[in-house]
Structures are given as C-alpha cells and as structure tokens.
FIKOLZA-1660 file (N, C-alpha, C; in steps of 0.1 Angstrom, whole numbers, plus 5000, padded with zeros to 4 digits):
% residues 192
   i   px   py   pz ch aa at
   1 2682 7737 2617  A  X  N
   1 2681 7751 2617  A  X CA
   1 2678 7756 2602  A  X  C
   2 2668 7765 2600  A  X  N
   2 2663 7768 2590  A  X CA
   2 2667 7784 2584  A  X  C
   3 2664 7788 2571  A  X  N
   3 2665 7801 2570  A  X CA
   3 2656 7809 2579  A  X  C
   4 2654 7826 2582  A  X  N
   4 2647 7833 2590  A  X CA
   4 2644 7842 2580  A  X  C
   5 2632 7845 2575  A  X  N
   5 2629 7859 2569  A  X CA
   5 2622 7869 2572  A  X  C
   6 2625 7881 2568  A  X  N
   6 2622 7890 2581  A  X CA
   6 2617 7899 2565  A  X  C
   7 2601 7904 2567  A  X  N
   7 2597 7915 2561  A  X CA
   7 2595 7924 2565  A  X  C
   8 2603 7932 2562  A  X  N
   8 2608 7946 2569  A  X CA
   8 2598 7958 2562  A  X  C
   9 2594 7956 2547  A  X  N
   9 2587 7963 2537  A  X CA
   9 2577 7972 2545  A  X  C
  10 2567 7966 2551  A  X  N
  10 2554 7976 2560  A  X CA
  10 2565 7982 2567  A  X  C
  11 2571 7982 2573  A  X  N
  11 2581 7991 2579  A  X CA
  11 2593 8003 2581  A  X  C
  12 2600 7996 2575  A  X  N
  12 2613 7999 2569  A  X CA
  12 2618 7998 2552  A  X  C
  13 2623 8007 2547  A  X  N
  13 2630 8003 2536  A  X CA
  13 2643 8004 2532  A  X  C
  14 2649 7998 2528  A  X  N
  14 2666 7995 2533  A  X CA
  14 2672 8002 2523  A  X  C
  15 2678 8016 2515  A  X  N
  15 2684 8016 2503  A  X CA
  15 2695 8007 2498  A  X  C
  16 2699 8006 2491  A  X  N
  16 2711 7996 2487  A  X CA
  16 2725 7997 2495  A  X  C
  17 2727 8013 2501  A  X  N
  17 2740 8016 2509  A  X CA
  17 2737 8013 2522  A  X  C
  18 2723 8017 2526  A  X  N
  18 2717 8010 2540  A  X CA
  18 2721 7996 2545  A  X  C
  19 2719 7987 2531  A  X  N
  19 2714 7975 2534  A  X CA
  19 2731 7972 2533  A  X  C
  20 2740 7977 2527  A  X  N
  20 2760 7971 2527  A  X CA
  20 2761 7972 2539  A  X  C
  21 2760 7984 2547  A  X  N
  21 2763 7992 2560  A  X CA
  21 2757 7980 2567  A  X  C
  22 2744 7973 2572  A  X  N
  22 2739 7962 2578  A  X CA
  22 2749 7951 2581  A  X  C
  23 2749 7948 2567  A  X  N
  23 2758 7938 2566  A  X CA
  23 2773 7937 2568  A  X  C
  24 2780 7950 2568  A  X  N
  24 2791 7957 2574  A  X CA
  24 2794 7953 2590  A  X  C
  25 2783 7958 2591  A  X  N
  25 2783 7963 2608  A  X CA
  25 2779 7951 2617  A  X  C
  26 2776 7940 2607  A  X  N
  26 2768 7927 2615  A  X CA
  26 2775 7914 2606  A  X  C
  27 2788 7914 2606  A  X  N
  27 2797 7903 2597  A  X CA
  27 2793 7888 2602  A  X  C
  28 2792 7887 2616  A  X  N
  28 2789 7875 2621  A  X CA
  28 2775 7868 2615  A  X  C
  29 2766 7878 2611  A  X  N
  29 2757 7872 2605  A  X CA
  29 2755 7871 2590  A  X  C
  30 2750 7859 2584  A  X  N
  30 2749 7857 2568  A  X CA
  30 2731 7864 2564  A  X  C
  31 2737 7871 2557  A  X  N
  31 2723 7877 2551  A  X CA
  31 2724 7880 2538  A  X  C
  32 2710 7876 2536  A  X  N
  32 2708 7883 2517  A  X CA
  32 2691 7889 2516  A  X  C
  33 2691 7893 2506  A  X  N
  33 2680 7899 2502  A  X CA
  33 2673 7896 2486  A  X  C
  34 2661 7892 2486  A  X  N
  34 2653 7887 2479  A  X CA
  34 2653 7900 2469  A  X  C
  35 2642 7895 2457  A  X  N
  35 2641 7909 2454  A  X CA
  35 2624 7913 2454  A  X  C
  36 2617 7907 2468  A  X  N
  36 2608 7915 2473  A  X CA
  36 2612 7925 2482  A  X  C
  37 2626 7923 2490  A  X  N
  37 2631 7935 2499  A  X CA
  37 2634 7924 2511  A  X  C
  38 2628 7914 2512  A  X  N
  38 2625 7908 2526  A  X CA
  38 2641 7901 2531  A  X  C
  39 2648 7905 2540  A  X  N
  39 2661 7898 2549  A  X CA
  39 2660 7884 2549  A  X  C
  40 2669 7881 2547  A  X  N
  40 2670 7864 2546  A  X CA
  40 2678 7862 2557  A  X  C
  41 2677 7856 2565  A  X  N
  41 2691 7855 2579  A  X CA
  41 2688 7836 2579  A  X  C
  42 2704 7834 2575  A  X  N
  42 2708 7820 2575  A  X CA
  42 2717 7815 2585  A  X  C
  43 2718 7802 2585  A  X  N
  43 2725 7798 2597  A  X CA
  43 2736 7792 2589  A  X  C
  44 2749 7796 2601  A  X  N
  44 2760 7789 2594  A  X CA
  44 2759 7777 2589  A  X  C
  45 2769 7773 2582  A  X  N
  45 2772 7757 2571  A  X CA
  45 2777 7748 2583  A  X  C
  46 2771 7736 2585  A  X  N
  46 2779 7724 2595  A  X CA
  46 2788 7719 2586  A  X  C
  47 2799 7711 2594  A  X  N
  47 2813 7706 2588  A  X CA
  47 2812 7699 2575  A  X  C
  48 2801 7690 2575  A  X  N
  48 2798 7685 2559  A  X CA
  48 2797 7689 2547  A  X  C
  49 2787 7700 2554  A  X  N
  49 2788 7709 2538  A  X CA
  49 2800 7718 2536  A  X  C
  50 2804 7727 2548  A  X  N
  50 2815 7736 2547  A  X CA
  50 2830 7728 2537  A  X  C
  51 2828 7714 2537  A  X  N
  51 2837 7703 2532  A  X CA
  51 2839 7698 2520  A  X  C
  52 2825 7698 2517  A  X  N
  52 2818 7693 2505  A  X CA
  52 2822 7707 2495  A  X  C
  53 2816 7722 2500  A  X  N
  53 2819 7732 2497  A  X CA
  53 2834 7735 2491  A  X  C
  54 2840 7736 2501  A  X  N
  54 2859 7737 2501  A  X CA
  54 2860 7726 2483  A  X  C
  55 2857 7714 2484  A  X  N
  55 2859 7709 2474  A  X CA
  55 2855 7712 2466  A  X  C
  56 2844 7716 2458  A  X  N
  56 2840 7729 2450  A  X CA
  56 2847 7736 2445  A  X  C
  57 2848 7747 2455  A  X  N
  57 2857 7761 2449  A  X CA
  57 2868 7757 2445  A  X  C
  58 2875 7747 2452  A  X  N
  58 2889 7744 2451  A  X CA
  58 2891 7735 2430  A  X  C
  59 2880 7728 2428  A  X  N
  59 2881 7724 2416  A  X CA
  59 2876 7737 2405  A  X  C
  60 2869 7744 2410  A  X  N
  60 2869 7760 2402  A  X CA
  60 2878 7765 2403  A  X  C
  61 2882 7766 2412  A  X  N
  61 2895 7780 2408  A  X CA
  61 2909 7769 2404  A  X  C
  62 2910 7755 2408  A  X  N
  62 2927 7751 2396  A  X CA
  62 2923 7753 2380  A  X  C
  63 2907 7753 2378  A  X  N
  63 2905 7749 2362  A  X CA
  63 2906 7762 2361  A  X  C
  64 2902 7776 2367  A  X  N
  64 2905 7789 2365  A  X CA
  64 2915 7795 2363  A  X  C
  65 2925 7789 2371  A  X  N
  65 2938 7794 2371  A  X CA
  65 2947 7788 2360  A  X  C
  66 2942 7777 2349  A  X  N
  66 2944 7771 2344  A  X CA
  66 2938 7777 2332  A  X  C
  67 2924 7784 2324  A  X  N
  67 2920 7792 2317  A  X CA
  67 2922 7805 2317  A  X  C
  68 2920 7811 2332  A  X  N
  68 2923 7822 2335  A  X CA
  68 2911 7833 2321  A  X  C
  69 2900 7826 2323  A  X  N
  69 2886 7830 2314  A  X CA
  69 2881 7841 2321  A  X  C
  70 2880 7842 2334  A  X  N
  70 2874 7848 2343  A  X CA
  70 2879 7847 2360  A  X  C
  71 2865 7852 2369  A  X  N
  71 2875 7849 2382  A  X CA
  71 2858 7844 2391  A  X  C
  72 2864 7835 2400  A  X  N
  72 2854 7827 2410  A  X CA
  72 2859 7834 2424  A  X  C
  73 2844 7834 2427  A  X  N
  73 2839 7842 2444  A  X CA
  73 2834 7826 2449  A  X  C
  74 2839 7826 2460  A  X  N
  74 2834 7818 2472  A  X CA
  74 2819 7825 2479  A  X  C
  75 2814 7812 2489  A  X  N
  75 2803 7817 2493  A  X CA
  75 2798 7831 2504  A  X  C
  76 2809 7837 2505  A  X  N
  76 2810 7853 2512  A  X CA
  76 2805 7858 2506  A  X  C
  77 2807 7860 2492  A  X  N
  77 2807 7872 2484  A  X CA
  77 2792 7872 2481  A  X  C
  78 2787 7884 2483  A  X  N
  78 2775 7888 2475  A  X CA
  78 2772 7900 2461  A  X  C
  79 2762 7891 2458  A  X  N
  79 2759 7899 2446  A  X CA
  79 2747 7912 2442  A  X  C
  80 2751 7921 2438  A  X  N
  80 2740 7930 2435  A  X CA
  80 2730 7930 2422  A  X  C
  81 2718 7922 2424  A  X  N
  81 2711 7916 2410  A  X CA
  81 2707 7923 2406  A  X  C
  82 2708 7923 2390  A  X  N
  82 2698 7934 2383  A  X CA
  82 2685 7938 2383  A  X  C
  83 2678 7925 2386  A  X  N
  83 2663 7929 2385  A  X CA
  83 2659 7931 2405  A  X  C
  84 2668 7932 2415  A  X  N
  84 2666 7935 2429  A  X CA
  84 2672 7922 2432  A  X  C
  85 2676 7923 2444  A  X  N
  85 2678 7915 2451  A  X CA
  85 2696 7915 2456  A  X  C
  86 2698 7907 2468  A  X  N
  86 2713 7908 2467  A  X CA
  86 2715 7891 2473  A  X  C
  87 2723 7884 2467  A  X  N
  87 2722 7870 2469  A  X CA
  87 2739 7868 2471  A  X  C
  88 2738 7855 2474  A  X  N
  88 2755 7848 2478  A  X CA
  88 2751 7836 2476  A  X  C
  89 2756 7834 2463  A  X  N
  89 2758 7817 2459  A  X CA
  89 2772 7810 2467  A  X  C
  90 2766 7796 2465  A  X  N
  90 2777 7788 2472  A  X CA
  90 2792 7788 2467  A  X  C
  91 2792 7792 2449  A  X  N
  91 2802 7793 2444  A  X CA
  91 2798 7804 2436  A  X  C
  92 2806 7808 2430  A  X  N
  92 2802 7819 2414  A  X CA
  92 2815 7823 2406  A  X  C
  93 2812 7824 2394  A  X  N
  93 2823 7831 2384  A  X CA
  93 2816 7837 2378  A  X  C
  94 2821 7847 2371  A  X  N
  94 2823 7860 2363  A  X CA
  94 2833 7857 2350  A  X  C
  95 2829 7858 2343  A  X  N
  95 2838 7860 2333  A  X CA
  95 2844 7871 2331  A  X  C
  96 2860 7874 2322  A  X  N
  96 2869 7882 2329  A  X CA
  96 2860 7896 2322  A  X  C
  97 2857 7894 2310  A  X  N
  97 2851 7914 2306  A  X CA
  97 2841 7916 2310  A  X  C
  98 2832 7907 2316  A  X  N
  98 2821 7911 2328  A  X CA
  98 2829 7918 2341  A  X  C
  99 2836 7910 2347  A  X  N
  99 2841 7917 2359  A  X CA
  99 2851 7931 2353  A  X  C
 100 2861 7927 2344  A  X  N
 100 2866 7939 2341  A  X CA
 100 2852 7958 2338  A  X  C
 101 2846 7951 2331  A  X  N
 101 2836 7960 2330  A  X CA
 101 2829 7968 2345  A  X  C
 102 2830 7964 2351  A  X  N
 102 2830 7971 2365  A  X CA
 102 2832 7982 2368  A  X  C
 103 2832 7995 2375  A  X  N
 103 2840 8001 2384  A  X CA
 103 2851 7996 2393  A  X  C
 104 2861 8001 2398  A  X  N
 104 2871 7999 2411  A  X CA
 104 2860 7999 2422  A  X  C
 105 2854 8010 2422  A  X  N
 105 2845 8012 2435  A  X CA
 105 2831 7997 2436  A  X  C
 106 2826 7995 2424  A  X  N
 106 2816 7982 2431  A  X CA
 106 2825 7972 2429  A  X  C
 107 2837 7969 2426  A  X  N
 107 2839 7957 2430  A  X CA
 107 2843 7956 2445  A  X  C
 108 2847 7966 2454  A  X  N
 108 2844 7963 2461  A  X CA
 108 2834 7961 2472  A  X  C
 109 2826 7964 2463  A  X  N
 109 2814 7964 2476  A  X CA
 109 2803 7949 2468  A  X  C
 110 2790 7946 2472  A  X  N
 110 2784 7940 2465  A  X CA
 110 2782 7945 2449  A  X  C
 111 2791 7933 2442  A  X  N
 111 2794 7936 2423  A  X CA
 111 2780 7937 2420  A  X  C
 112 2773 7948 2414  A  X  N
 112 2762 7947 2407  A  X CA
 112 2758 7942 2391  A  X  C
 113 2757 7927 2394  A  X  N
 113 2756 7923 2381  A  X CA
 113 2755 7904 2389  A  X  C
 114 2745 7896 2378  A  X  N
 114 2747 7883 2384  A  X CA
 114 2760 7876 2375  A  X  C
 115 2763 7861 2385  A  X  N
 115 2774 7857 2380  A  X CA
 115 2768 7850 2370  A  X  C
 116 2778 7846 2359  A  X  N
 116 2777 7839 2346  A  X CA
 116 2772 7823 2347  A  X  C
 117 2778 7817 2359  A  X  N
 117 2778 7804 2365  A  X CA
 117 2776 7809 2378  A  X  C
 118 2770 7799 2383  A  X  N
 118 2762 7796 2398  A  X CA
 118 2763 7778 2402  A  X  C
 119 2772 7779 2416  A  X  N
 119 2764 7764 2423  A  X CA
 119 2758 7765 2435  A  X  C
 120 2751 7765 2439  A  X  N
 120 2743 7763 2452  A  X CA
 120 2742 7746 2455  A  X  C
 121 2751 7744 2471  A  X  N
 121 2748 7735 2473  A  X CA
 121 2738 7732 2486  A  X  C
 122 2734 7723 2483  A  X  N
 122 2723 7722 2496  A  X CA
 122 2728 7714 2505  A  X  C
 123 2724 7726 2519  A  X  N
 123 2732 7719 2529  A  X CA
 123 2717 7708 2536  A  X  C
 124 2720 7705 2551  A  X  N
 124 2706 7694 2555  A  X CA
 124 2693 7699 2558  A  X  C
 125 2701 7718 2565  A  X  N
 125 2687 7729 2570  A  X CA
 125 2679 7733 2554  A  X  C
 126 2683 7732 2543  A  X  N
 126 2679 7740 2530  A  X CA
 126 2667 7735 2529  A  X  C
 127 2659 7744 2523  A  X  N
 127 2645 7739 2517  A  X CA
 127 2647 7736 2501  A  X  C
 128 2649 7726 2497  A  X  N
 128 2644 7725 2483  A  X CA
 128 2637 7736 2474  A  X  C
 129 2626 7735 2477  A  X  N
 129 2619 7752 2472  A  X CA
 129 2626 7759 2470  A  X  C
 130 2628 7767 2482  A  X  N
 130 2637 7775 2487  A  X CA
 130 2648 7782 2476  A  X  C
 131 2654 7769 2473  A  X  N
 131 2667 7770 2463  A  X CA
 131 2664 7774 2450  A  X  C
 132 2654 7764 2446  A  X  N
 132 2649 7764 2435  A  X CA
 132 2644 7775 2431  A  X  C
 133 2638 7781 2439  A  X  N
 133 2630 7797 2437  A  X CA
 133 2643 7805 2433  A  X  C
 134 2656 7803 2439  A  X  N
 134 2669 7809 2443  A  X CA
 134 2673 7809 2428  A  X  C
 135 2675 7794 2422  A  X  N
 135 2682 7796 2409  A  X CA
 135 2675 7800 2400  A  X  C
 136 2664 7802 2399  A  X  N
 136 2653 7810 2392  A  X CA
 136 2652 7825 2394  A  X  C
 137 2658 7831 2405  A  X  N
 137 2660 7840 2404  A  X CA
 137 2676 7846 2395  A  X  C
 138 2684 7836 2398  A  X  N
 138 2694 7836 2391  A  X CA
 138 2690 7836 2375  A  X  C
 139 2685 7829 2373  A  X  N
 139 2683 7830 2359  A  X CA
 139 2676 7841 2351  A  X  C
 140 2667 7845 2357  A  X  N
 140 2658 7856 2357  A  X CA
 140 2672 7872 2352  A  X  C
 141 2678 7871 2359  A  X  N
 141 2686 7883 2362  A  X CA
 141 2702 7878 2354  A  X  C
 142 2702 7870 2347  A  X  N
 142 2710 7867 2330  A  X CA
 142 2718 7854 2338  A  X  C
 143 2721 7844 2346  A  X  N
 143 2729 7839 2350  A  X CA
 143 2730 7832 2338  A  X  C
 144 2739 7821 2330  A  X  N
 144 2741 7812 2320  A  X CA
 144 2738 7802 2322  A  X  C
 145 2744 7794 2335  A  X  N
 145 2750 7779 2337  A  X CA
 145 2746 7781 2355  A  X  C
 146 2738 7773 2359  A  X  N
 146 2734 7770 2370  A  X CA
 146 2733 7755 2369  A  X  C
 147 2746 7751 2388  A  X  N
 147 2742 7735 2393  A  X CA
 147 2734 7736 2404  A  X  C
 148 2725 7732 2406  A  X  N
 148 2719 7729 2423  A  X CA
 148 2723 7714 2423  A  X  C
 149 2728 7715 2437  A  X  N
 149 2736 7703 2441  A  X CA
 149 2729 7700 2451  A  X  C
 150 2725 7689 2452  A  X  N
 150 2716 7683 2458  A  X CA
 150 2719 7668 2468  A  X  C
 151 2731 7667 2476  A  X  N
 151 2737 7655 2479  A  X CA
 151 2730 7646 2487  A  X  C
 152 2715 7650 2494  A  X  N
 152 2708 7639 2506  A  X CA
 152 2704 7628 2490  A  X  C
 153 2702 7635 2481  A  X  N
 153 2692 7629 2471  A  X CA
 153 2705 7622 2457  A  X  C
 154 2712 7630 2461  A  X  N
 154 2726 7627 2451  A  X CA
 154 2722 7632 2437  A  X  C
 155 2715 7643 2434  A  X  N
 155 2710 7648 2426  A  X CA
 155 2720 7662 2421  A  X  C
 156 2715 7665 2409  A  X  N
 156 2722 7677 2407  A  X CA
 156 2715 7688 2394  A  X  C
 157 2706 7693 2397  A  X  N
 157 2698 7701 2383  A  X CA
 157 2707 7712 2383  A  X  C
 158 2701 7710 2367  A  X  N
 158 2708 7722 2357  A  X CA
 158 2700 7734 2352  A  X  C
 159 2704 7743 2357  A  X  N
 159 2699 7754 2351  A  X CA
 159 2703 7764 2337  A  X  C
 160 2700 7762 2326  A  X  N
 160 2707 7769 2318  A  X CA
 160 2695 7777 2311  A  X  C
 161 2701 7790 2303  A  X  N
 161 2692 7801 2298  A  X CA
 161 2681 7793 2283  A  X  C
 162 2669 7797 2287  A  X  N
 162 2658 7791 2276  A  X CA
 162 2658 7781 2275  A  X  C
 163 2661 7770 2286  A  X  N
 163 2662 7759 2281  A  X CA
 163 2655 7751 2301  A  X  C
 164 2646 7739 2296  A  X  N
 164 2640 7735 2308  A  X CA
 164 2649 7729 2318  A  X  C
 165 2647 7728 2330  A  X  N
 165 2657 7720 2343  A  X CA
 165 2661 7707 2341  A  X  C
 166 2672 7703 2341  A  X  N
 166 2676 7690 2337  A  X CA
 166 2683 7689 2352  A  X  C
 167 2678 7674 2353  A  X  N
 167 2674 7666 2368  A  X CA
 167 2688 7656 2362  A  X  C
 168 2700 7656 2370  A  X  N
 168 2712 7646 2369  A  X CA
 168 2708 7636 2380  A  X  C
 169 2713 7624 2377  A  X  N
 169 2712 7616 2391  A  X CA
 169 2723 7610 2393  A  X  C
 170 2728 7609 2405  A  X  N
 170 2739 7605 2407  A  X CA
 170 2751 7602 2391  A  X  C
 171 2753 7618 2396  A  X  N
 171 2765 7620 2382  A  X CA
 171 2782 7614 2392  A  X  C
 172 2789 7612 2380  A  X  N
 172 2799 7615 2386  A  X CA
 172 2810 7624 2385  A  X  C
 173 2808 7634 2372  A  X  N
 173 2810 7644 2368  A  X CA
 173 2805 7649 2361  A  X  C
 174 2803 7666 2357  A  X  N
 174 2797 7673 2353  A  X CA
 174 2804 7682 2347  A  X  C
 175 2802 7686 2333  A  X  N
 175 2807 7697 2324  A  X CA
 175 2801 7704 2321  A  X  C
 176 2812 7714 2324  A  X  N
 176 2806 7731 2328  A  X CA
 176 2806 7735 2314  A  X  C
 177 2803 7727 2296  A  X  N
 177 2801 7730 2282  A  X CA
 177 2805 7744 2279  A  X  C
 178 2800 7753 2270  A  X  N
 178 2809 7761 2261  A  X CA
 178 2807 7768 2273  A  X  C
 179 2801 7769 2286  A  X  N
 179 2799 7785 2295  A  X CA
 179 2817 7785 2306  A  X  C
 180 2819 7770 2305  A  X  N
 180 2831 7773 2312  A  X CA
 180 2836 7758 2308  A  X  C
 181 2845 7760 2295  A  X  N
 181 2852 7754 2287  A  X CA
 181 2866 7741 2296  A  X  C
 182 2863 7727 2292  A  X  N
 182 2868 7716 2300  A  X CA
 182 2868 7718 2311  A  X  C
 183 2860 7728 2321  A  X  N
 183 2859 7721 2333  A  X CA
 183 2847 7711 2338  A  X  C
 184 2854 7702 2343  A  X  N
 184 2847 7689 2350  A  X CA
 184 2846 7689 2365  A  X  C
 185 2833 7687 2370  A  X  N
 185 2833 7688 2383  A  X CA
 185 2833 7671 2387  A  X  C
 186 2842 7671 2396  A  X  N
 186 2846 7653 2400  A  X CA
 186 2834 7655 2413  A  X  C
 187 2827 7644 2413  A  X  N
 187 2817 7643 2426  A  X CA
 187 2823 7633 2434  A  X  C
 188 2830 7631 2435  A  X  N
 188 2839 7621 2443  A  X CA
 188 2836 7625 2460  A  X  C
 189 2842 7634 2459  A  X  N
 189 2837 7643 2473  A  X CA
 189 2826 7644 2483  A  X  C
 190 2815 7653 2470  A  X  N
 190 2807 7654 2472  A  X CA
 190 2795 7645 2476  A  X  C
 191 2799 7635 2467  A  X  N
 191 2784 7624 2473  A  X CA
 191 2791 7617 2486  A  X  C
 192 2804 7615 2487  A  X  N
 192 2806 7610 2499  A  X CA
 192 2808 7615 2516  A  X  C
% end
C-alpha cells in the first residue's frame, strides 16, 4: 500500500484552518500536505516499522529528558512549514527557545515552524523519492539535522544545512553532533 495524492488545486483550495478542521474531523486518517497544496493520504505503519519507530522516539526522548535542550514530537504531530506545506515526520525535536518562542494557541494546533532535527523512517510501502523529495523539503524550510532511515537497504542519509547527502551504510550508531549534543542513535533495533 502506497501513498494517495489527491490535487485538489483546479478545484478547491484548503485555507490553513480549513485544512486543521479536515484533519480534525477525519483522525482515523494520516494526512499531510505538500507545499504545492496537493493531500497526501497515507496508509497506516505495519508492526515492523510501528516497532522499529517506538525504538526511535524512545532513545530521543531518555537522551531529552536527560539534556532537557528541547522537546521531541512523535509521528502524530504535524508541522506548519514556512515555505507551505504541513508535514509529520517520523520523529522531530525542537529546540527549547524555538518552541518556547511560540504562541499557547499554535502549539496547539499544527506548530508553525519546521523542526530543528528530523527522522523519517522508511517503512516497505515508502517510495524512496518520495522521502527524499520530503527531506528536501525539510531542509528547504531551515531543518538542521536530518536521518532518512532506510532499513530494507540498511542505509541511513544525512541531511544537514549547506552541506551534500551523506549516504551511511550499515551504521551502528549515529551522532546527533553539535545539533543534538551526545546523543547516539543505537541501530540495534532497527536493522533487526
């Protein structure tokens, strides 16, 4: 099962409170938005990745709770990107005077602003492209520190600002350097 994209643009155009209220009113479904306008409808995570995932966040947020630098969203949360678009990474953090800098009112809705760090993990339906195009968008719109995780391939690129994609192969940990200070991602999990 693949992504579904729906160009609504000749048609319809969603304002930003339109498009929360959507996603409000239709929880059962995962949606995001590009920043040509076009609906993204994804299919849930199977056990593997939802697994692989869980181990992720869980090694972000003890090394968080442990710096307490900032704060990490699971892959629920979506984001309101500066240059358009509204996306949900697999993991994300914020650093804390980013998020503090906020309103009360957008944090709770989609935070407008991208996260500092991004992982996107690829589950079996993902397109490669697809993602790739995804953390490029991230970057585009200030992200720092981007992983695409890549487990059929055991791969892991790096996305960082001004600087070209760096292709890991079968790492077995990864440091998150000055953007998120001693943390190490253990792939123990993950590749297996």
């Amino acid at each position: 099962m693949s992504n579904f994209i729906l160009d609504l643009k000749p048609f319809l155009y969603l304002t930003d409170d339109q498009y929360y209220e959507l996603c409000r009113k239709h929880p059962d479904l995962k949606l995001e938005r590009n920043r040509a306008g076009q609906l993204i409808i994804m299919p849930p995570t199977g056990g593997e990745t939802g697994r692989k995932n869980a181990d992720i966040i869980s090694q972000l947020v003890v090394w968080n709770k442990k710096k307490k630098l900032g704060v990490v969203f699971d892959s629920s949360t979506e984001f309101k990107l500066p240059l358009g678009g509204d996306r949900s990474p697999d993991a994300a953090w914020i650093k804390l005077e980013h998020w503090r800098s906020l309103s009360d009112e957008s944090k709770k809705k989609f935070p407008p602003l991208c996260p500092d760090f991004i992982i996107e993990l690829r589950s079996e339906s993902d397109s490669l492209k697809e993602l790739r195009a995804k953390m490029q968008e991230y970057l585009d719109n200030g992200m720092a520190l981007g992983w695409l995780i890549d487990p059929q391939n055991q791969q892991v690129e790096v996305y960082k600002q001004n600087q070209d994609i760096e292709t890991i192969n079968s790492p077995q940990t990864l440091s998150g350097g000055e953007i998120l200070p001693k943390f190490i991602l253990d792939f123990a999990e993950i590749w297996n």
